[in-house]
N, C-alpha and C positions, 0 to 999 in steps of 0.2 A: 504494500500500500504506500503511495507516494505521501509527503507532507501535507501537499495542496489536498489531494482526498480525507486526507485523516482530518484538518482542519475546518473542511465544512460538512463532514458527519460529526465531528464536535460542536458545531455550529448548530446544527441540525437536533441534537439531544438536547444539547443547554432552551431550544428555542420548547420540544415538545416539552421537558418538566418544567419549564417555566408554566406553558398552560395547563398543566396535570396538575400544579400548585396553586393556580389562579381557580379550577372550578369548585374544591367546596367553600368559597367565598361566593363564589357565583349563586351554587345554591340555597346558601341562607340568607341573601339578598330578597325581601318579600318581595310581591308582586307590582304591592303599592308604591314602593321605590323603584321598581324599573319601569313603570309606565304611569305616572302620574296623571297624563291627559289622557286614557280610559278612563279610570276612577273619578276625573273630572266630571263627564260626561255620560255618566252610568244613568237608567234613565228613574225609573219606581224606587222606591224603597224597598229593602226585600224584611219582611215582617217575619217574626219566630213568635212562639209562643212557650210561656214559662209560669209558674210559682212564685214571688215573695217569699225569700225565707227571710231577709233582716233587710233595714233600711236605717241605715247612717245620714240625717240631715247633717248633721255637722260636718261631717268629713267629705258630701256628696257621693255618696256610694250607696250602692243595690245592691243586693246578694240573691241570685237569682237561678232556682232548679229551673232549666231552660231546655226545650227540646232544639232537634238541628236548628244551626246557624249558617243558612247555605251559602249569603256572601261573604262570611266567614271562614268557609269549609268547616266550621266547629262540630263535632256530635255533642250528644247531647251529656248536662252532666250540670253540675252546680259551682257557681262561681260570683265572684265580686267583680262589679262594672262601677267604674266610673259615669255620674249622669253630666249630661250636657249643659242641664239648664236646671239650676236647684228647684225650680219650682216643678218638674216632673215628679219631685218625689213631695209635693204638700198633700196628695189624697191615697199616696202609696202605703197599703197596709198587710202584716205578717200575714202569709196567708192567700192575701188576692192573686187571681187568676190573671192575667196579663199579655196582652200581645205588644212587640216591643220592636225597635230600630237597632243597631249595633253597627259601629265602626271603627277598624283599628285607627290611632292617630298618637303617631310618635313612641308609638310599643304600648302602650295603652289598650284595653276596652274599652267604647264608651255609648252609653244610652242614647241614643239621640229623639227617642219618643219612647213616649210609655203610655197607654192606655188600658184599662179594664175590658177583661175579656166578655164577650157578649155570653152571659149562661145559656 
């Protein structure tokens, strides 16, 4: 093998684990970071439906047994969201049935509507 070949199949390796090293960066990059003007542009709300198990005024936060969360990909399961607007939670009570909004925003959960489930 001459010099000239041996230094651009080194050329060639150094270039492939560069990007072998760049993709699980790549992978944990969310969605919402690599296409912002989708997410811009998304059209309905996509509504979930869930439980009250605790409500935090002070802190603004819900805690909420919630079924899928499909523009979240989430399954279902019980967890704490942050709300958007403290007054989502002035008629939120342990217990109520709920249909509700969710968006990530900056690693965050967060409520962006909450309403009482129709019995």
């Amino acid at each position: 093998m001459t010099s000239h070949t041996f230094q651009r199949l080194q050329v060639r390796l150094l270039m492939v684990a560069s990007l072998l090293m760049a993709l699980p960066v790549l992978a944990q990059t969310p969605a919402s970071d690599q296409a912002p003007a989708a997410a811009a542009t998304s059209a309905a709300p996509v509504w979930a439906e869930g439980e009250i198990r605790r409500v935090d005024r002070e802190g603004q936060k819900i805690t909420l047994r919630h079924g899928e969360i499909k523009n979240l990909d989430m399954p279902p399961m019980t967890m704490v969201f942050q709300v958007k607007e403290p007054a989502l939670l002035a008629k939120a009570g342990v217990g109520d049935k709920v249909r509700f909004t969710a968006v990530q925003e900056t690693g965050r959960y967060v409520v962006t509507d909450l309403v009482k489930a129709s019995p």
